[in-house]
C-alpha positions in Angstrom: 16.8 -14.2 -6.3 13.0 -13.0 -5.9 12.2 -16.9 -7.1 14.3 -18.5 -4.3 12.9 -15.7 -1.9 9.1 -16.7 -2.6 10.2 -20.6 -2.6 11.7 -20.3 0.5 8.3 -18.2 2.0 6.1 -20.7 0.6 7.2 -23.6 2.2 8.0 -22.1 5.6 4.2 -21.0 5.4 3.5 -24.8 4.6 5.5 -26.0 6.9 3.9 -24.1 10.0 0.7 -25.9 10.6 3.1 -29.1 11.1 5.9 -27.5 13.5 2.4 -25.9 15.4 1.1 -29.3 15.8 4.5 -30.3 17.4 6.0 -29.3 21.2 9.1 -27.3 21.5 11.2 -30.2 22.3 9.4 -32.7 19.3 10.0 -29.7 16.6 13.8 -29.6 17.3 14.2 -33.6 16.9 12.9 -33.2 13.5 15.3 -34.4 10.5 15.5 -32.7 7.3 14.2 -35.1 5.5 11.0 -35.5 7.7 10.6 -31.5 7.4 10.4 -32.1 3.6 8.3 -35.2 3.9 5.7 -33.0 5.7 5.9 -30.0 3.2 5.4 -32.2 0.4 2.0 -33.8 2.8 1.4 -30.6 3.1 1.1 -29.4 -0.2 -0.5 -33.1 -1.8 -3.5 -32.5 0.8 -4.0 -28.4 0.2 -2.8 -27.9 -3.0 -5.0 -24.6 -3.1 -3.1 -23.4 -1.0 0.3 -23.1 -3.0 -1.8 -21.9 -5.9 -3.3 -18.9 -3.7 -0.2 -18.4 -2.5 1.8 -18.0 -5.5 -1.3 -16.0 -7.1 -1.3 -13.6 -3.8 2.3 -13.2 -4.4 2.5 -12.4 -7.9 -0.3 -9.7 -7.2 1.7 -8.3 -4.4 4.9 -8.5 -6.5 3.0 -6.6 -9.1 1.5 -3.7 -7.6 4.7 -3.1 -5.5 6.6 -2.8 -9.2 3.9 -0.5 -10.3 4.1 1.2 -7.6 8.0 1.8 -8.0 7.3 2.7 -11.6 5.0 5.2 -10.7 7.6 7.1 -8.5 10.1 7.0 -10.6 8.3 8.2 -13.7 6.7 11.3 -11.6 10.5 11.9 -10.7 11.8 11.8 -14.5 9.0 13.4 -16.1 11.1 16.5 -17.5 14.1 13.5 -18.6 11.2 11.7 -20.4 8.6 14.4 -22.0 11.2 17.7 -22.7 14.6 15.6 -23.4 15.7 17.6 -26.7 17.7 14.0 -27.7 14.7 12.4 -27.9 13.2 12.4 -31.2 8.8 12.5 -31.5 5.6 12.9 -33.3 2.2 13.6 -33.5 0.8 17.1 -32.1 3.7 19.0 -30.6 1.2 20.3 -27.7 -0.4 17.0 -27.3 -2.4 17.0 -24.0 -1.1 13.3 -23.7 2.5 12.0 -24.5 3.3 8.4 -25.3 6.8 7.9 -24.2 8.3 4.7 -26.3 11.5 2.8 -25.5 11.8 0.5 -28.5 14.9 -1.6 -30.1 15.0 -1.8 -34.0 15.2 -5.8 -33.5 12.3 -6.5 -31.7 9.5 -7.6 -33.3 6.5 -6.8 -31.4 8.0 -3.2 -31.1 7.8 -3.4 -35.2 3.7 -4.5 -34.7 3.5 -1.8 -32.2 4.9 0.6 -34.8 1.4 0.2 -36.9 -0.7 0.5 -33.6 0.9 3.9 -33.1 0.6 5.4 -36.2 -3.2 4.3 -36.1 -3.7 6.1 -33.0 -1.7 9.1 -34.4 -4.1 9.2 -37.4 -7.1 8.8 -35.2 -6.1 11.2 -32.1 -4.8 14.4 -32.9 -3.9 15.3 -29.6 -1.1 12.9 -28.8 2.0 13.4 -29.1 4.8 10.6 -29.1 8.4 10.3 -27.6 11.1 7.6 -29.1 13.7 6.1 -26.8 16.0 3.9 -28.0 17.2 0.9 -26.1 19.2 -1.2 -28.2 19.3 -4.4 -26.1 19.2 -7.1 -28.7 23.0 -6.5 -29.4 25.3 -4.9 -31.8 23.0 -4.8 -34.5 20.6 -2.8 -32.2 23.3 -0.5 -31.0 24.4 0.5 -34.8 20.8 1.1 -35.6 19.9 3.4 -32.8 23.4 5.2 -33.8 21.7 5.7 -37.4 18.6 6.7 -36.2 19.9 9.5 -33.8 22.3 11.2 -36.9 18.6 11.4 -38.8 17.7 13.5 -36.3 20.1 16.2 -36.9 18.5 16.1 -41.0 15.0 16.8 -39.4 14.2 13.2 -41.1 13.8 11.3 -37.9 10.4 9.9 -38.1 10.1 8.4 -41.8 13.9 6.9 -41.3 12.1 5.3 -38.1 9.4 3.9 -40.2 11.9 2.6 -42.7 14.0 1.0 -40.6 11.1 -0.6 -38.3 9.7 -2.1 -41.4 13.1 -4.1 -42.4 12.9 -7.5 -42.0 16.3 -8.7 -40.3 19.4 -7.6 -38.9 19.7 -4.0 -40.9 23.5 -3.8 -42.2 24.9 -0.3 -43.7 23.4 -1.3 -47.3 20.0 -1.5 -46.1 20.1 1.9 -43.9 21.6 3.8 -46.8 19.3 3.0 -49.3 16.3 3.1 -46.7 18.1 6.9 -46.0 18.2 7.9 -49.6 14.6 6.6 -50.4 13.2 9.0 -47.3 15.7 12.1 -48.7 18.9 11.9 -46.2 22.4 12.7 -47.3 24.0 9.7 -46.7 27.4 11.0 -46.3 26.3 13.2 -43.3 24.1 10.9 -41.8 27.1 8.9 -41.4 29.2 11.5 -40.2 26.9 12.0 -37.6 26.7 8.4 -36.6 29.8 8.6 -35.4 29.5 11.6 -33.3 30.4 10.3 -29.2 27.2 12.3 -27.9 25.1 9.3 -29.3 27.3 6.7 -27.1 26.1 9.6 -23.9 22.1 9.5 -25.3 22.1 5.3 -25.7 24.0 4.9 -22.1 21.3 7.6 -20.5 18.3 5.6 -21.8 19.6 2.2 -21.2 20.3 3.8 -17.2 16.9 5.3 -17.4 15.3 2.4 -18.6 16.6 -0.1 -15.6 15.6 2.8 -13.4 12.0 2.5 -14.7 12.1 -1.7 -14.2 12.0 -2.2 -18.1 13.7 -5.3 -19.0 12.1 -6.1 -22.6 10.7 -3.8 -25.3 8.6 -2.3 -25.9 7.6 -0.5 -23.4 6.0 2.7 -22.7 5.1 5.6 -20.7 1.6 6.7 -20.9 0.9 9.2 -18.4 1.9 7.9 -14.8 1.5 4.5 -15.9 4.1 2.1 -17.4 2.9 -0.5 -19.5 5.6 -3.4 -20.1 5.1 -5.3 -23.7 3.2 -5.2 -26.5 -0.6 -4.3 -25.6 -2.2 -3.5 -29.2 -4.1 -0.1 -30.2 -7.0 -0.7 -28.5 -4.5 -0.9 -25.3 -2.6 2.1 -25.8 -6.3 4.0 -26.6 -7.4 2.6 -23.2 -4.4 4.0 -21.3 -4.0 7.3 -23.5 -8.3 7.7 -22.4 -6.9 6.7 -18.6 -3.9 9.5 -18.5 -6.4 11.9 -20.4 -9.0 11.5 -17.6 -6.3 12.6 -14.8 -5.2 15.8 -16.3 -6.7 18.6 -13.9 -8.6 20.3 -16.5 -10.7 17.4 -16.4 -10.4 16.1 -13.2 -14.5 15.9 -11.7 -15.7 19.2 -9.8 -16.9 19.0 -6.8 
């Protein structure tokens, strides 16, 4: 829908200088095919113009989704740093939190799992929030199921790693013998992957997600800032430095 919008913008902005050259009376006895025939002048003779255009529009587009990001994140702030279903790490009072929303399946969420410890290791004052989205399908869904019963064994975080490191579609085999290996009783961890209240925590992060504009993973939550896809350490760094900078404590004196 946005696509067709800008289209449809674009070429009634490149067919203006046309219908301005033309009288009232001339513009209406225009066909459709001649309308097109001048757009398509248009455009052969200025083809800056549509690349400006499109360039101006994706900036726009941009900054008005960050923008919407931004307000919503302020709004959820409680939902996404104090939400006792969300499993974390790092420094508990971290002056910085790296919210997370991640599916088992995704691959660059998997690369992104070694940029985080790294930055764990390296900063000792961040802490970090997991949300699961499972959006890659059933597969996903079952995972996060698993991952949210390790919670209630205190194992959360080296189950995570386990599980992120698997290569393929993890079946019950794999995420009992990755539960025993980190010291989970497999018979209550799956007891507890059946409990409903994990259908209630997936729904509410899959809602808050859309709410955010997330539509891949990963994604993340670094401060005010929402940073779609997979950005590296050096990004997260940049952006945990960036939210660091804004706290009042060290905003500049005047």
């Amino acid at each position: 829908m946005r696509r067709l919008l800008m289209t449809t913008c674009l070429l009634t902005a490149f067919a203006a200088p046309a219908f301005m050259n033309a009288g009232p009376a001339q513009a209406e006895e225009f066909t459709r095919e001649q309308i097109q025939q001048m757009i398509k002048d248009y455009i052969a003779n200025n083809p800056q113009d549509l690349i400006q255009s499109v360039e101006n529009y994706g900036k726009q587009q941009q900054e008005q989704d960050s923008q919407r990001a931004s307000e919503s994140i302020k709004k959820n702030m409680d939902w996404l740093t104090k939400n006792p279903n969300h499993a974390e790490a790092g420094n508990p009072n971290g002056d910085v939190t790296i919210v997370e929303f991640f599916d088992y399946n995704c691959g660059y969420c998997k690369q992104a799992l070694t940029d985080l410890m790294k930055l764990l290791d390296k900063d000792k004052n961040v802490r970090l929030v997991f949300v699961e989205i499972p959006i890659l399908g059933a597969s996903s869904e079952e995972a996060a199921r698993w991952a949210l019963a390790a919670m209630k064994q205190k194992k959360y975080l080296e189950f995570h790693i386990a599980m992120m490191n698997h290569k393929g579609p993890l079946d019950e085999g794999a995420v009992l013998q990755y539960a025993k290996q980190v010291g989970l009783d497999g018979e209550k961890l799956k007891k507890d992957k059946l409990d409903p209240k994990n259908e209630q925590i997936i729904a509410e992060n899959l809602n808050m997600a859309r709410s955010l504009g997330i539509q891949g993973t990963p994604a993340f939550v670094i401060g005010d800032e929402l940073i779609r896809g997979y950005v590296g350490l050096e990004g997260l760094q940049d952006s945990v430095n960036t939210a660091r900078s804004q706290l009042p404590e060290n905003a500049p004196k005047n």
